[in-house]
NUMILO-535630 format. One record per residue (C-alpha): x, y, z. Coordinates in steps of 0.25 Angstrom, whole numbers, padded with zeros to 4 digits, always signed. Layout:
! residues N
   east  north     up
      X      Y      Z
...
! end
This chain:
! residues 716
   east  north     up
  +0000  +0000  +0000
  +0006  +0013  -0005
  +0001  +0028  -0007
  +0006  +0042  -0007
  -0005  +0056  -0004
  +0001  +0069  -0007
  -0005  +0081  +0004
  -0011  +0069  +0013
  -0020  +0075  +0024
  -0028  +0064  +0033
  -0036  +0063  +0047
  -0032  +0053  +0055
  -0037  +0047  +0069
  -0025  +0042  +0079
  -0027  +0033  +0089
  -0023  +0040  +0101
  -0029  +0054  +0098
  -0044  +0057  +0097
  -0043  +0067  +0086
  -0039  +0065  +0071
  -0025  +0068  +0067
  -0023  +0077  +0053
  -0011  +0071  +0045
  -0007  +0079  +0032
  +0008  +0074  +0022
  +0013  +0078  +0010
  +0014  +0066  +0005
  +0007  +0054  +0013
  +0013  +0040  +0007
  +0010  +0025  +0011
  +0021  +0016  +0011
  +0014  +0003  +0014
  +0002  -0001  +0022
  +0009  +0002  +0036
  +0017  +0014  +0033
  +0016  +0028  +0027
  +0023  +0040  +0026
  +0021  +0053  +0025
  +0029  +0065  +0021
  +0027  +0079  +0026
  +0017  +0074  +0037
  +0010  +0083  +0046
  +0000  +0079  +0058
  -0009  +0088  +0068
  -0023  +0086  +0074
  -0028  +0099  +0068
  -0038  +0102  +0059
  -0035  +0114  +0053
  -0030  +0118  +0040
  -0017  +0124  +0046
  -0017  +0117  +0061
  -0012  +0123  +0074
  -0001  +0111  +0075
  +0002  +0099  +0066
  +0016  +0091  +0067
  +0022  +0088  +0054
  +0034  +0079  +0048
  +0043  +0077  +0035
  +0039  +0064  +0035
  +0031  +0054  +0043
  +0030  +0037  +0042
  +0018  +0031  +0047
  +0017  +0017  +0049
  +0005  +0007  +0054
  +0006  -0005  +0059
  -0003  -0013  +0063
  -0005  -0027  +0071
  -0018  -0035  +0076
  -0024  -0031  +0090
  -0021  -0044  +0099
  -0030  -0045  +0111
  -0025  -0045  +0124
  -0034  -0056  +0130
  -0033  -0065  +0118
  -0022  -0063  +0112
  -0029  -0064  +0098
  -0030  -0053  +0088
  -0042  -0043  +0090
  -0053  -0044  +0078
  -0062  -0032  +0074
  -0077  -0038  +0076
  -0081  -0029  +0065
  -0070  -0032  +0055
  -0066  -0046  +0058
  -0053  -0042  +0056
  -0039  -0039  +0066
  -0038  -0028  +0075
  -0026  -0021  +0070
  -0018  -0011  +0081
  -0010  +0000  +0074
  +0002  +0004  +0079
  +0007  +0017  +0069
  +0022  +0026  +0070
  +0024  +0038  +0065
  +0037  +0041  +0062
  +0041  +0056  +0056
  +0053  +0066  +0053
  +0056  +0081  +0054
  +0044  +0085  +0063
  +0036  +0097  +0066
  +0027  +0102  +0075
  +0019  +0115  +0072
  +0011  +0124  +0079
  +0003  +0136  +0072
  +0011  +0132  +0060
  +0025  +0134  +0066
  +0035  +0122  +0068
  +0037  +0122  +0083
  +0043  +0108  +0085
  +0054  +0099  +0077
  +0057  +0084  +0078
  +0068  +0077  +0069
  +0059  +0063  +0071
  +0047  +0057  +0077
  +0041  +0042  +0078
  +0029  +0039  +0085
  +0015  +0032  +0085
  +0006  +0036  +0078
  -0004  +0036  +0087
  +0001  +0044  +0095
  -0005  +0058  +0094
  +0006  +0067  +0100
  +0018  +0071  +0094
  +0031  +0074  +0103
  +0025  +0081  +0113
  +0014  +0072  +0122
  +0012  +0083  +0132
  +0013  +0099  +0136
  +0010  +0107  +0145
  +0015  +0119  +0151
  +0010  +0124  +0167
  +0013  +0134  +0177
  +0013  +0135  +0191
  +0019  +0136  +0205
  +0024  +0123  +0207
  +0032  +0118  +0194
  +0032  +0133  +0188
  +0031  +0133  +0172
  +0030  +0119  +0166
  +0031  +0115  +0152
  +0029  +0100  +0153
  +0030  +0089  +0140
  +0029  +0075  +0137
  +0037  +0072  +0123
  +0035  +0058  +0116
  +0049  +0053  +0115
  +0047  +0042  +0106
  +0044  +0052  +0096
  +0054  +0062  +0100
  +0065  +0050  +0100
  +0059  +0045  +0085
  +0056  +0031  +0091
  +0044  +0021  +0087
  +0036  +0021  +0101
  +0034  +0005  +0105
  +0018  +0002  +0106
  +0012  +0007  +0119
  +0025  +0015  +0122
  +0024  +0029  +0124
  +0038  +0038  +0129
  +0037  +0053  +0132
  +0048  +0063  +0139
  +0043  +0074  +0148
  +0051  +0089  +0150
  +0043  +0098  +0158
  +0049  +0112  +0161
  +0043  +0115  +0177
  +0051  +0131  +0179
  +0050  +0128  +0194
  +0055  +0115  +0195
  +0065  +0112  +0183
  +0064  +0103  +0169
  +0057  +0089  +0171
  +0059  +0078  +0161
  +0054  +0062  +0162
  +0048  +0052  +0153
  +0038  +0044  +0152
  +0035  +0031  +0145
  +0025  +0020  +0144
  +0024  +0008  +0135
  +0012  -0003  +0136
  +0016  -0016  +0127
  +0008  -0029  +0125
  +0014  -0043  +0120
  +0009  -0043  +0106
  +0010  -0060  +0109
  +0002  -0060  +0121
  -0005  -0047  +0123
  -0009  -0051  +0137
  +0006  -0049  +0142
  +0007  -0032  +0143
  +0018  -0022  +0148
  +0017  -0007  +0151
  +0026  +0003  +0157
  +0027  +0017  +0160
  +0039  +0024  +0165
  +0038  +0039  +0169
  +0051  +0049  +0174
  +0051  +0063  +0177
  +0061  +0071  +0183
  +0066  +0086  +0186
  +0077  +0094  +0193
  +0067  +0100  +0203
  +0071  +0114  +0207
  +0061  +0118  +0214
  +0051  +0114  +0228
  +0037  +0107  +0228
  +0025  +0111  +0229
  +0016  +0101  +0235
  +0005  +0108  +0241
  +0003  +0115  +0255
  +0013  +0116  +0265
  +0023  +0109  +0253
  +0024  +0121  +0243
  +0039  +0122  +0242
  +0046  +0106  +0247
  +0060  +0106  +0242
  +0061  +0093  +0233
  +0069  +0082  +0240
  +0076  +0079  +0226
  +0082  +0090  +0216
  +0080  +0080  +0203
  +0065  +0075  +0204
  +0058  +0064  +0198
  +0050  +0052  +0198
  +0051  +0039  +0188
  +0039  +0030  +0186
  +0038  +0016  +0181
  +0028  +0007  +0179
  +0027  -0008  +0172
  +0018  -0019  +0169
  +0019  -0031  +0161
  +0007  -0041  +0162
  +0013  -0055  +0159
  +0006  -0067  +0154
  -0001  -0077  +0165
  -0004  -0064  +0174
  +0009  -0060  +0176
  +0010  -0045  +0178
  +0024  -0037  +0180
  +0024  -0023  +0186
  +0035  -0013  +0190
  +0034  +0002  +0195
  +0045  +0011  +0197
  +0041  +0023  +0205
  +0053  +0033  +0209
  +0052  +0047  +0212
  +0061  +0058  +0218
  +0056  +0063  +0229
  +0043  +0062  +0237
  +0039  +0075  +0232
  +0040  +0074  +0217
  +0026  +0066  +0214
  +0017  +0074  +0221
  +0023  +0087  +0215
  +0027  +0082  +0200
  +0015  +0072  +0198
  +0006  +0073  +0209
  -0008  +0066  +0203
  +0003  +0055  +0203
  +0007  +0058  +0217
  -0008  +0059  +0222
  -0016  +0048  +0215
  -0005  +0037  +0207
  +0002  +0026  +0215
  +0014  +0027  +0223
  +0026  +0028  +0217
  +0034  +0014  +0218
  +0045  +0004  +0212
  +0043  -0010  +0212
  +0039  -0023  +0204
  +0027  -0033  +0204
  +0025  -0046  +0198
  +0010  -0050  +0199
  +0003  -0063  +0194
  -0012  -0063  +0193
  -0021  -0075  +0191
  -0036  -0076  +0192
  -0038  -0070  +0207
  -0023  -0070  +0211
  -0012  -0063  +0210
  +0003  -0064  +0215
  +0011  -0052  +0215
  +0028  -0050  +0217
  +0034  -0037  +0219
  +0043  -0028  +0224
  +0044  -0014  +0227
  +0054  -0003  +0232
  +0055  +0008  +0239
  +0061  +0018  +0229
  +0056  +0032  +0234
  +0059  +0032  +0248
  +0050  +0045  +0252
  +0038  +0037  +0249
  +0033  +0025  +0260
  +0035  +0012  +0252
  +0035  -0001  +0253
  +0046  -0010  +0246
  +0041  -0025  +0242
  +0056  -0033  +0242
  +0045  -0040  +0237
  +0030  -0044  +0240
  +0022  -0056  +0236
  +0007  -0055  +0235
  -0004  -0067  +0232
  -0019  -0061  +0230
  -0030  -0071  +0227
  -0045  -0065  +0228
  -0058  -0072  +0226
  -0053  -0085  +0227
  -0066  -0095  +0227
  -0066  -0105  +0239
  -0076  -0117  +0241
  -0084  -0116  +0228
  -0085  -0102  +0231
  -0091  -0102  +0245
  -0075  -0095  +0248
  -0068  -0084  +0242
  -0053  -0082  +0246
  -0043  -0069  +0244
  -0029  -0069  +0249
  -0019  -0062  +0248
  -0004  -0065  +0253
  +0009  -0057  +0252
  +0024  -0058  +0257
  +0034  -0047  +0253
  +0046  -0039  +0261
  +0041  -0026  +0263
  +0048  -0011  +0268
  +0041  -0001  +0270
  +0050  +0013  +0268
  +0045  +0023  +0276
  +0044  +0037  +0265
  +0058  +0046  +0270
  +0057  +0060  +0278
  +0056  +0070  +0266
  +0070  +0078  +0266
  +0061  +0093  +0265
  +0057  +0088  +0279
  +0050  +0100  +0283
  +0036  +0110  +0282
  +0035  +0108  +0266
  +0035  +0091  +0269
  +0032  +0084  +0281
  +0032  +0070  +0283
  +0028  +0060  +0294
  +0029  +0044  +0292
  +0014  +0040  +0294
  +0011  +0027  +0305
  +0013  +0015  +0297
  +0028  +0020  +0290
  +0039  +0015  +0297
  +0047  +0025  +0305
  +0062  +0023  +0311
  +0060  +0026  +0328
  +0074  +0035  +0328
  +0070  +0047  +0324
  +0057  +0044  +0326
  +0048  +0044  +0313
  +0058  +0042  +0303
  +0054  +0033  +0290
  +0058  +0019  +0291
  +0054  +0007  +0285
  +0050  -0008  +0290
  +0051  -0018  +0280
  +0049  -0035  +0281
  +0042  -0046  +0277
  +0027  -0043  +0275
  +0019  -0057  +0272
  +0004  -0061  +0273
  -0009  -0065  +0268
  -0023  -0061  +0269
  -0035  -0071  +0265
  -0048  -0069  +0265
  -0062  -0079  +0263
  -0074  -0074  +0261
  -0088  -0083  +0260
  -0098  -0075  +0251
  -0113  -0078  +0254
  -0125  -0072  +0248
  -0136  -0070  +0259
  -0149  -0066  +0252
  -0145  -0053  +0243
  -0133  -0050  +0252
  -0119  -0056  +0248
  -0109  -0057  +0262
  -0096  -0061  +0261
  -0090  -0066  +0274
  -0076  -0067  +0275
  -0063  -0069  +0284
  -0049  -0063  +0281
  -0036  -0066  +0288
  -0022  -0059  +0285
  -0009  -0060  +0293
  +0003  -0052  +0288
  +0016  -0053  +0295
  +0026  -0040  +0292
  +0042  -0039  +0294
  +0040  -0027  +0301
  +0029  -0018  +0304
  +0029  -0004  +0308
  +0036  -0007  +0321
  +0047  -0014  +0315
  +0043  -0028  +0318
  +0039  -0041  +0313
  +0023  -0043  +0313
  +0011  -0050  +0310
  -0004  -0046  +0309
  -0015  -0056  +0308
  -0029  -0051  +0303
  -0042  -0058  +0303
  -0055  -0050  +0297
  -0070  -0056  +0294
  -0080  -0049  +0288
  -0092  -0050  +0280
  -0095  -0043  +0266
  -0109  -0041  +0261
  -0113  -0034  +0250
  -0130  -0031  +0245
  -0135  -0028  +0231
  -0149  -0022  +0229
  -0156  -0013  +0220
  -0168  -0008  +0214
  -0173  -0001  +0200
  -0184  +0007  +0196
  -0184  +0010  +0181
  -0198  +0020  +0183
  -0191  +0029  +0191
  -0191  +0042  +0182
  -0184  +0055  +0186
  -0179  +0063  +0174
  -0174  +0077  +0184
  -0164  +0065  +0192
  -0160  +0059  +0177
  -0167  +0046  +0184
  -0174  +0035  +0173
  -0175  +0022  +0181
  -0167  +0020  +0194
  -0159  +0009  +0200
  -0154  +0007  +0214
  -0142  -0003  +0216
  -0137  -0004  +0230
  -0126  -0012  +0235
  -0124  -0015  +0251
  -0109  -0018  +0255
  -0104  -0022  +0269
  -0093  -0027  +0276
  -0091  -0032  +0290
  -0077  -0035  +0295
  -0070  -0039  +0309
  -0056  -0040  +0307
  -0043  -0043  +0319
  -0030  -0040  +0318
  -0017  -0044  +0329
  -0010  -0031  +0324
  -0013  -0017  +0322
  -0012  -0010  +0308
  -0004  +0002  +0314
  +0008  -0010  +0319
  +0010  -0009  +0302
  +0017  -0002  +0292
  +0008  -0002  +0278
  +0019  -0011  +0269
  +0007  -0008  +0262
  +0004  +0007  +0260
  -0011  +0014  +0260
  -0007  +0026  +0254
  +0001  +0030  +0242
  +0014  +0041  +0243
  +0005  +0053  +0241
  -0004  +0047  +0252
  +0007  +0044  +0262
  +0016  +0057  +0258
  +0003  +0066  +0262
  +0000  +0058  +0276
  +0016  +0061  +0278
  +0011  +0075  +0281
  +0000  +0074  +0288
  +0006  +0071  +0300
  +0011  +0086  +0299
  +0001  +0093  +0291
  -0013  +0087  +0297
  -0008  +0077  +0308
  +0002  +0081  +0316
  +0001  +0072  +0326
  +0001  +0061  +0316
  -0010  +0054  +0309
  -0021  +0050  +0317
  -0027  +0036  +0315
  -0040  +0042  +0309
  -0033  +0045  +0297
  -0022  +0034  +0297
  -0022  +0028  +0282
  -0021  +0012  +0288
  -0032  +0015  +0298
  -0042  +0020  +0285
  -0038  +0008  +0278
  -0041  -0001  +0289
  -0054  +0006  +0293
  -0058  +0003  +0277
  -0055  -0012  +0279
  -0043  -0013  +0271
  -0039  -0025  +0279
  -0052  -0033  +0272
  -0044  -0034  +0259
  -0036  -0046  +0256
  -0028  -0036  +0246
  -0028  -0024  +0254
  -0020  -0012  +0250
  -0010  -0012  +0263
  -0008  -0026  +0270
  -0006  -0020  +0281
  -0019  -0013  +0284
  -0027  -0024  +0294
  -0030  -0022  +0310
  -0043  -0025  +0319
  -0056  -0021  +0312
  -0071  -0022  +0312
  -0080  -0014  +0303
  -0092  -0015  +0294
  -0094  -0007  +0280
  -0106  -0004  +0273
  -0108  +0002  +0259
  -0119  +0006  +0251
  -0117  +0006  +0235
  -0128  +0013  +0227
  -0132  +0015  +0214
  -0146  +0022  +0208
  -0146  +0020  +0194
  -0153  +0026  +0183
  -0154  +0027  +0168
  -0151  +0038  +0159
  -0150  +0041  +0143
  -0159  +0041  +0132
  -0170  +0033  +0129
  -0164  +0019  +0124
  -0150  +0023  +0130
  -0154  +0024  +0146
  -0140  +0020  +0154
  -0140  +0016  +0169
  -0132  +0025  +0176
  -0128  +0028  +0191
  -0137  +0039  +0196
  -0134  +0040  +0210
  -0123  +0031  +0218
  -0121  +0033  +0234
  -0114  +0023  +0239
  -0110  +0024  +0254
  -0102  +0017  +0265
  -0098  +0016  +0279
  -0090  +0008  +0289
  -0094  +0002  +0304
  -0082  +0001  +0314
  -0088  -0007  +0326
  -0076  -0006  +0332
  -0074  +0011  +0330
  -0066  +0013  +0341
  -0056  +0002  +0334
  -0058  +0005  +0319
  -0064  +0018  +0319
  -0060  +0028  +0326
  -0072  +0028  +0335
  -0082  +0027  +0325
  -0092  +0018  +0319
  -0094  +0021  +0307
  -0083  +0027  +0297
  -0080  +0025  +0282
  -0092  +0031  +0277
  -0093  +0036  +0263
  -0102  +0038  +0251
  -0102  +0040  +0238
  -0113  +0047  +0229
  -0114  +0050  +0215
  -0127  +0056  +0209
  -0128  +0057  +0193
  -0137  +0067  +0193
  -0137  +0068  +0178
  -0126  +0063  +0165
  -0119  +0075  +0167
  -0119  +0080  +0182
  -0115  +0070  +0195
  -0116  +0073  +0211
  -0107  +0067  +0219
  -0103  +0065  +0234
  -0094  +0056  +0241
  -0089  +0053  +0255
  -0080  +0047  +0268
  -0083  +0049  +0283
  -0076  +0044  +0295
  -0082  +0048  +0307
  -0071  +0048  +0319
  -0063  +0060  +0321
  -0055  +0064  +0311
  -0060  +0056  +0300
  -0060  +0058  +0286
  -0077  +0063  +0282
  -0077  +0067  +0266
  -0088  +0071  +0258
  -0088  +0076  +0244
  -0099  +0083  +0235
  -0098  +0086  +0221
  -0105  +0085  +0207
  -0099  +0085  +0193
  -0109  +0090  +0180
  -0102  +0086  +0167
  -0107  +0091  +0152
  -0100  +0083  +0140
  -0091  +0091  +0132
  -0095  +0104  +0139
  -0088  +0103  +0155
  -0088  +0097  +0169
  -0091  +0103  +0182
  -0088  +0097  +0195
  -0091  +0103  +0209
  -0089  +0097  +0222
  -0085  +0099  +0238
  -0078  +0089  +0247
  -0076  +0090  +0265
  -0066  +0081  +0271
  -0064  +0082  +0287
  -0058  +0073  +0294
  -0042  +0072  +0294
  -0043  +0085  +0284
  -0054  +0094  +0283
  -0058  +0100  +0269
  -0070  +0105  +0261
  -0066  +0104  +0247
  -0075  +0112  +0235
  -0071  +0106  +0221
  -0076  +0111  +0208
  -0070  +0109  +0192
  -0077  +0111  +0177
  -0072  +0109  +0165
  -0080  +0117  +0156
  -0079  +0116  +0139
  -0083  +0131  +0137
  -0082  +0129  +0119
  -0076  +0120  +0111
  -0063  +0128  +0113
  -0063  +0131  +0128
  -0062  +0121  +0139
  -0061  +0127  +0154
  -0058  +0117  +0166
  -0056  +0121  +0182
  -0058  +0117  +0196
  -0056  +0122  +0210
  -0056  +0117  +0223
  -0056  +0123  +0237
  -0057  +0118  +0250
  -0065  +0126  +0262
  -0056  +0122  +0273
  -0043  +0126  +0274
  -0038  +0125  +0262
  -0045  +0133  +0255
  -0043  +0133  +0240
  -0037  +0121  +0235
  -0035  +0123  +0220
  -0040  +0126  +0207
  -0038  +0125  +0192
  -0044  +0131  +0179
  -0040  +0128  +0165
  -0045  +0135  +0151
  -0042  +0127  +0138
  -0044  +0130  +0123
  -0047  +0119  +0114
  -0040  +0123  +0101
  -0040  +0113  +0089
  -0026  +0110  +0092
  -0022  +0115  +0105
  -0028  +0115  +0119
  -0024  +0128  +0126
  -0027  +0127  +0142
  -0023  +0137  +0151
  -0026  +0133  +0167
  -0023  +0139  +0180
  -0023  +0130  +0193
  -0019  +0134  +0206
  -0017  +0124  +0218
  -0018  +0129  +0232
  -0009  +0118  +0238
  +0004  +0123  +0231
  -0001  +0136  +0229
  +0002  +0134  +0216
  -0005  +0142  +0203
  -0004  +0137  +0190
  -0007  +0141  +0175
  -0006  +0130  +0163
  -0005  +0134  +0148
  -0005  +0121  +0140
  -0005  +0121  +0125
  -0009  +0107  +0120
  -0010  +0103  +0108
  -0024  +0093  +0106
  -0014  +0081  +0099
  -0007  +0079  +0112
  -0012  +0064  +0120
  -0014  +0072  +0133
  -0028  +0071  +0136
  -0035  +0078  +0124
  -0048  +0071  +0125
  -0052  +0080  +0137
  -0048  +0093  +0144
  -0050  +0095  +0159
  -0061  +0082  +0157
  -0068  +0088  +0146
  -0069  +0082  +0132
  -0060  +0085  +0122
  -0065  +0082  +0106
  -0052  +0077  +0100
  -0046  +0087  +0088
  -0054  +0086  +0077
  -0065  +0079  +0080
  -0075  +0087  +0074
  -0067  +0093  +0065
  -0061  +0107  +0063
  -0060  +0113  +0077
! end
């Protein structure tokens, strides 16, 4: 197959942008059925006659090839019901020579040689954006594709990008990041995928990490963090997984990437060898302790075996277990060397401290094995399901918090029970409550438990944590900040998680939560139901869901606190109508000093025009707040988009921060120009960013709201 078009001009759909790319050559010529070649190419998005932008090459060699789709399960080749014939998956490069970029008809960027894939809609430059405030000063930060800055074929499912970011403040950062996801074309059922990320910078200047830390002097000059993760699933269940987590300082997360400090997992190096099979698995691993700022426990290693369900006596019997050996040590996070005003710190109860001087991190490390099973007898009395059951656990530790040797035996019984019931009335009618029909489903769940322990949890040091760093890092200050006298039992994170009858896991999150408890638990799950759409199209939808809980001590005085009743909560959603929601939700412990939340709020939402939220929160208890929230995003024309939100609290804080932001929707370029500030770091901000609608970051939506890909209905 062969062909040659003079002054070729085509629209063209790539797989991983939404829009229709315009592709214009002098001379456009196929050289076989996999491979063309193009002379005098140029490429943009716009529709224009003259565009804004467009990226153009002396020449440009395309190629297609193209192998059957294998499916994963079955190893066979995926056939097209329609057709009868193969799937066929496309995997198309782009290589070209002597490229431009313009902008409003200037050249404005030159590169000698460029190889890529071809569905892969940016060119060099994957992100950009430019910021000011307090903190970091004025930052111009990128992410350059270095496969096509380095003229190399990317491999399938690879992708390899550089960062420079310019921060005035702080000094010139620069990292890499790269991921690669890769399937056995023999057996696509064995998988590997990666993704390493670095980052680093010559910090000259001080953190700001929120009141009373606006100015902490670094512990390091050179600051950074590298990231790795790994996972290969083997055949026969076998799956392979490595992380390595180092960072500079115990400062540089939560300032550099602080949603990754506040909400993604800890920070950790270590591998794991896990086999699963039906309803068991056994996993092999090992960690260590490479940040030592941070509490962690190092695995030299650990063995665990889980089975759950396990069917007993024709099904009269169900059995879980799970046993575990390991040598464990936990390290104890070091005393900050900025010891002073601007970063306190105070190991909490269960890290190990050395007695001379008093208070200063330690470590206790040993052999930590056990086992916990549990039976349970399922029975169905009438319409009610109970589930009696008994659970025994004894552990025994190298050394507990004390430094010595010991052994905990735990025994629990308890009884489940769980009632269904509902009820419809398809006449009820009430077009002002958007009601055609309604439907009542309820579901009655309880728990009784009495459990006895020979040791007390406080004798033991979590080999298991609770928390994660960000957790731990904060409840390190409050010792200084809101408990001077140290953190009172009422807000002791192992006393919560034994309150909430973590213990009555077989696979609990910490081993080491487990003591003397009695308790009952009772929670009501509701839904009302109704139907709503046109005529022939009716769908059942939630219209109202509370749902409500509590917890009975018997023993307060033991368990409690004093009280009776605790761990109270609610959940409500109304769906008033499609568009607009109410919503409320809920905690309450009622001995002194516990936590009792409530929040109010409702969200109205309009399809391609905007989103309103407005909502108010009260915590008191260990911290006392009344919290007003709002937020909108709001399509103003088909070129304007405006987006903000506030909040402030009516206590002591007072304002906490806000945020708005102005965008205009060009037919090539989005233009947002923001201010923020953030009453924490006292720290005022204003963004300009240029970004051109081409670019992979997130152009099906701005601040939430829909975003029509380029073109879509033609000339903008």
């Amino acid at each position: 197959q062969y062909g040659v078009v003079l002054d070729a001009e085509m629209l063209t759909p790539v797989p991983a942008y939404q829009g229709l790319v315009r592709l214009k050559a002098d001379v456009l010529q196929q050289v076989d059925q996999h491979h063309f070649m193009a002379t005098g190419g140029s490429v943009t998005t716009s529709r224009m006659g003259v565009p804004k932008y467009w990226f153009q090459a002396g020449e440009i060699q395309f190629s297609d090839l193209q192998e059957p789709r294998i499916d994963p399960l079955t190893g066979q080749m995926v056939i097209d019901p329609f057709t009868g014939q193969p799937v066929m998956d496309h995997q198309t490069l782009a290589t070209a020579n002597n490229i431009f970029v313009y902008l409003g008809g200037l050249p404005v960027f030159y590169w000698p040689v460029i190889a890529t894939d071809a569905s892969k809609s940016t060119y060099y430059i994957d992100n950009i954006r430019i910021d000011r405030d307090s903190v970091f000063g004025t930052q111009l930060r990128t992410d350059w594709d270095l496969f096509q800055l380095l003229g190399r074929s990317p491999a399938p499912g690879a992708e390899w990008t550089a960062a420079l970011d310019l921060l005035s403040d702080r000094g010139v950062g620069f990292g890499t990041d790269f991921k690669y996801s890769f399937a056995d074309p023999f057996n696509p059922a064995v998988q590997h995928t990666t993704q390493v990320h670095a980052w680093g910078i010559s910090d000259d200047g001080t953190d700001n990490l929120g009141l009373g830390r606006r100015a902490v002097t670094p512990e390091e000059s050179f600051r950074g963090r590298v990231f790795g993760q790994h996972r290969s699933y083997l055949p026969s269940g076998l799956i392979v997984s490595a992380e390595v987590g180092f960072v500079s300082d115990r400062n540089f997360l939560e300032q550099y990437y602080e949603q990754e400090w506040d909400q993604w997992k800890d920070q950790t190096t270590g591998v794991e060898l896990k086999y699963l099979r039906a309803n068991q698995s056994i996993a092999l691993a090992s960690d260590v302790q490479v940040n030592d700022f941070f509490t962690q426990t190092e695995w030299l290693p650990r063995f665990d075996y889980i089975h759950l369900g396990q069917s007993l006596l024709r099904d009269r019997l169900t059995w879980h277990g799970h046993s575990h050996a390991g040598y464990g040590r936990v390290a104890t996070a070091t005393t900050p060397t900025n010891f002073g005003t601007m970063d306190s710190f105070t190991p909490l109860g269960w890290e190990p401290t050395d007695p001379q001087p008093s208070l200063t991190p330690g470590d206790r490390e040993g052999v930590r094995v056990g086992t916990r099973q549990e039976i349970d007898m399922p029975v169905n009395v009438g319409p009610v399901k109970l589930v009696p059951y008994a659970l025994g656990d004894i552990t025994h530790w190298g050394e507990d918090l004390n430094g010595v040797s010991d052994t905990r035996m735990l025994g629990q019984v308890g009884v489940r029970g769980s009632l269904s019931v509902w009820k419809s009335d398809p006449t009820v009618y009430l077009p002002l409550l958007n009601v055609n029909g309604l439907a009542h489903k309820v579901t009655v769940e309880s728990e009784f438990l009495y459990a006895d322990s020979d040791r007390n949890l406080t004798d033991l040091t979590l080999y298991d944590p609770l928390d994660d760093d960000a957790t731990e890092a904060f409840r390190h200050r409050m010792m200084t900040t809101s408990f001077p006298g140290g953190i009172p039992l009422t807000s002791n994170e192992r006393m919560f998680a034994l309150r909430t009858g973590m213990q009555s896991d077989v696979t609990p999150y910490s081993m080491e939560i487990g003591d003397d408890l009695m308790l009952g638990r009772v929670g009501l799950r509701q839904r009302w139901q109704t139907k709503r759409g046109a005529p022939g199209y009716e769908r059942t939808i939630d219209w109202i869901t509370p749902d409500v809980g509590g917890t009975v001590f018997p023993k307060a005085d033991e368990n409690n606190f004093g009280e009776t009743v605790g761990l109270v909560d609610y959940n409500f959603r109304w769906h008033v109508g499609d568009r607009f929601t109410v919503m409320s939700d809920g905690f309450y412990d009622f001995f002194a000093g516990g936590l009792m939340y409530t929040s109010l709020g409702a969200t109205l939402t309009k399809p391609q025009v905007g989103t309103v939220y407005a909502g108010v929160r009260t915590a008191s208890g260990p911290i006392e707040s009344t919290v007003v929230t709002s937020s909108f995003t709001y399509r103003m024309s088909d070129k304007w988009l405006a987006s903000g939100g506030a909040s402030y609290d009516f206590g002591t804080t007072g304002n906490i921060g806000s945020i708005v932001s102005l965008t205009r929707i060009g037919e090539s370029f989005l233009l947002t120009m923001g201010v923020n500030y953030d009453a924490s770091r006292d720290n005022f901000g204003v963004r300009f960013l240029l970004e051109p609608r081409f670019l992979a970051s997130g152009r099906t939506r701005i601040a939430g709201e829909p975003l029509p890909p380029v073109g879509l209905f033609g000339l903008e």
